[in-house]
N, C-alpha and C positions, 0 to 999 in steps of 0.2 A: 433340537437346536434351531431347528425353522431355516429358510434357506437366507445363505446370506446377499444375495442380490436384492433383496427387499428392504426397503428401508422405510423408516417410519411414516406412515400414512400408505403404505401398498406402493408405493412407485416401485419399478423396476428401473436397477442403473446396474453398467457393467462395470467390471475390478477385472481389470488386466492390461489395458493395451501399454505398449511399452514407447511410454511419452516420454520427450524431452521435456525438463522444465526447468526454466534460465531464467536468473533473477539479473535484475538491468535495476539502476540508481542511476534515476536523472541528477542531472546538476547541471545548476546557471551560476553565474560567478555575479550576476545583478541582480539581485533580490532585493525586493519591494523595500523590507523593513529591518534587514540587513546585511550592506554592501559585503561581499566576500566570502558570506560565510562560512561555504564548501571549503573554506582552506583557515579559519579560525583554529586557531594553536590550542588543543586537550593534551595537556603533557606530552608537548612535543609531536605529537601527530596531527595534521589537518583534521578538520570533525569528518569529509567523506571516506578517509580511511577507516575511520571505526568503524563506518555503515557497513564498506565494502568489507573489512575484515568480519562483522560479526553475519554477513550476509554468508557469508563461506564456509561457517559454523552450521549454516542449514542442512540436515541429512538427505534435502531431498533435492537440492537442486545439483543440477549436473554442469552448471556453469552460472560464473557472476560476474556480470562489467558495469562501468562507468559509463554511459552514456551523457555529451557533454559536447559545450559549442567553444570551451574558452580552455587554449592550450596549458594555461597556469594548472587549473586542475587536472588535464589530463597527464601533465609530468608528475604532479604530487604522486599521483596513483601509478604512472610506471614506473617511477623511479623506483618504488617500493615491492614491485612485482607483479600489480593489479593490470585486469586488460582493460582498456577503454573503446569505445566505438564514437568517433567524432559523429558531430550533427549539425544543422542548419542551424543558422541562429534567430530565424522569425518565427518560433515555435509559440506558441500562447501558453501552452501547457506541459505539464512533466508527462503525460499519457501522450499526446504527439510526439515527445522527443522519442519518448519507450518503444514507440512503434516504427520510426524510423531506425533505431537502431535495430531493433529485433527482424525488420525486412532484411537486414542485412546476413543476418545467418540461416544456415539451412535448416529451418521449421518445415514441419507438415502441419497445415490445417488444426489439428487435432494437440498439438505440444501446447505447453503452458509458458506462458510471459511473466509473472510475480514483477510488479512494478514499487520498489521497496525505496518508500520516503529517502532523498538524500540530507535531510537536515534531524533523523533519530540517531545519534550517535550510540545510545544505550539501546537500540534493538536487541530484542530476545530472539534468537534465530528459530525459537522452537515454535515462535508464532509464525515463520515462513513456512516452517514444516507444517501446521496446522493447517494453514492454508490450501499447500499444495497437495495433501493429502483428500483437501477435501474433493481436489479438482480429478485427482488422480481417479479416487474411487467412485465417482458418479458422472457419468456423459452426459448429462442434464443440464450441469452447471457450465454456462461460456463465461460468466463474470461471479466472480468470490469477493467477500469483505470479510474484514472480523468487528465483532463491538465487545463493550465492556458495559456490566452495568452504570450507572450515572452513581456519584458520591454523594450529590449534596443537592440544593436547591438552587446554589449556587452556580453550580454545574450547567444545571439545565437551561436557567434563563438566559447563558453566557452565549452569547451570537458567533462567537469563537469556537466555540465546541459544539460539531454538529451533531445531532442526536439524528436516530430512526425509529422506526416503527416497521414490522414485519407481520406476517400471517403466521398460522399454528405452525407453518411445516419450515419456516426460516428463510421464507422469501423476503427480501426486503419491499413495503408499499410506498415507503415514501421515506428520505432525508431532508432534512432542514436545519436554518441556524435556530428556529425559532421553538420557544419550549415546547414541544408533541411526545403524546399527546395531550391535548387540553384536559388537566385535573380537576374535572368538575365533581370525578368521588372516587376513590381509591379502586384499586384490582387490576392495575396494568404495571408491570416493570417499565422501568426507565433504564434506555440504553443510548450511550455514547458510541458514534463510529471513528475505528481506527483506520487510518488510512493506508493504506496495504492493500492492492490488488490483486488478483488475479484472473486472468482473462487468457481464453484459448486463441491459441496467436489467427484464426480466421476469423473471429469475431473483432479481435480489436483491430484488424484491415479496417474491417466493415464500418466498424466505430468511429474510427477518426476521419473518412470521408467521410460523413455526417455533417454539417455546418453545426453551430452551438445550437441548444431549444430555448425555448421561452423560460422557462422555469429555472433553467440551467444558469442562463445569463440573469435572470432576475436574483437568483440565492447565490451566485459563484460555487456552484459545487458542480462539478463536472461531471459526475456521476450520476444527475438525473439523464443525463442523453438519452443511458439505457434503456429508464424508464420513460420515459416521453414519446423513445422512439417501439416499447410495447414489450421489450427483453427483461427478464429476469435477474434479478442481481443472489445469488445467496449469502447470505451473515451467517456466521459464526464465532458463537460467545467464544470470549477468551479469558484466562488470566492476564493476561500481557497488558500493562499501562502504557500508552505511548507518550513520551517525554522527546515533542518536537522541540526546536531550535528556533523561532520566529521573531525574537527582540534581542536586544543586548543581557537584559535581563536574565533570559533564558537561557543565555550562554553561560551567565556567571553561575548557574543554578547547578545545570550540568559538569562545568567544571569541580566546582563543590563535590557533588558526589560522586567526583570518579576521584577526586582527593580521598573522600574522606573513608570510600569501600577498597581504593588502591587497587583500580580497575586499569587494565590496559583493552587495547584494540582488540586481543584476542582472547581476554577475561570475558 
């Protein structure tokens, strides 16, 4: 059977310590491209309710809160049972808020953070599990992502949807808005990243005292840090389509299909 601390390409990683791992959903109530969204009405429920409900559906985490600067959303969420952790409100990013909430509970070093999109209301929890397993079973990994192949052509050249590119073993080399990599003759998959974190809660200390990098502030993708600052990110392919919440548009899309599948918060 070969021993199982070995994973492909000979590395050795360890399967046991007994980690916490807390999934945290930022939320701003000002969002760039649409005011309020955290509390937009999906049959009857605010859209971060269905995050926080379908994040609780994860088999791996051992706890889920709201992280959040604007009291409106933190009532939606306890009126209904959800725990919230307030936050400062000059945060640039959902990974700064994540991280001041999570200094706030008791982590060691070593426990995982999952910092899970506040505007997917149709999250699939078994991609939190997929994540956190990945974190679980290997000491290697301080920061996880998942991708998904690309659909289209259309996909790829979308400055909206960020694509990567990784080495044989599922490192990630590089994220961009822009199409990568360049098809000048076939024999590379094309993958989209889903945004869905996870990061060992001493590493994302380390991360957000970090000032932004050049590359980072050049593409807005926050997640070059890691790499600019020489840390390793790992991907991992997924089923899971992520179906964010960014325009008005977007919103009527999601509501549609929670009409038309007759989906609730904890469907």
């Amino acid at each position: 059977m070969g021993d199982p601390t070995v994973r492909k390409g000979g590395h050795k990683h360890k399967r046991g310590p007994m980690i916490q791992i807390v999934g945290i959903v930022p939320a701003r109530y000002h969002s760039t491209r649409l005011e309020g969204k955290a509390l937009a009405d999906l049959e009857g429920h605010p859209m971060i309710w269905w995050v926080y409900s379908r994040a609780t559906q994860s088999k791996q985490l051992n706890r889920v809160l709201v992280a959040t600067d604007d009291e409106r959303i933190a009532e939606a969420v306890r009126e209904r049972g959800g725990e919230v952790a307030m936050t400062r409100t000059d945060h640039v990013s959902g990974t700064d808020r994540v991280a001041e909430a999570a200094r706030k509970l008791d982590l060691s070093e070593e426990d995982v953070v999952i910092n899970v999109q506040g505007d997917e209301p149709l999250l699939d929890p078994r991609a939190i599990d997929l994540l956190s397993e990945t974190m679980r079973e290997d000491d290697r990994v301080d920061m996880a992502t998942l991708i998904h192949p690309l659909k289209s052509a259309e996909e790829h050249h979308n400055p909206n949807v960020t694509k990567v590119v990784m080495d044989r073993d599922g490192w990630a080399l590089y994220f961009s808005r822009s199409p990568i990599p360049y098809q000048r003759n076939e024999g590379c998959s094309l993958y989209r990243h889903i945004g869905i974190y996870g990061y060992r809660f001493g590493f994302l200390s380390r991360l957000v005292n970090e000032p932004p990098t050049p590359l980072e502030r050049t593409e807005a993708l926050e997640q070059l840090r890691a790499l600019e600052m020489g840390h390793r990110i790992k991907v991992v392919e997924t089923t899971y389509v992520s179906v964010g919440v960014d325009t008005f548009g977007d919103l009527e899309r999601v509501r549609k299909t929670i009409r038309e599948r007759g989906l609730s918060p904890n469907s």
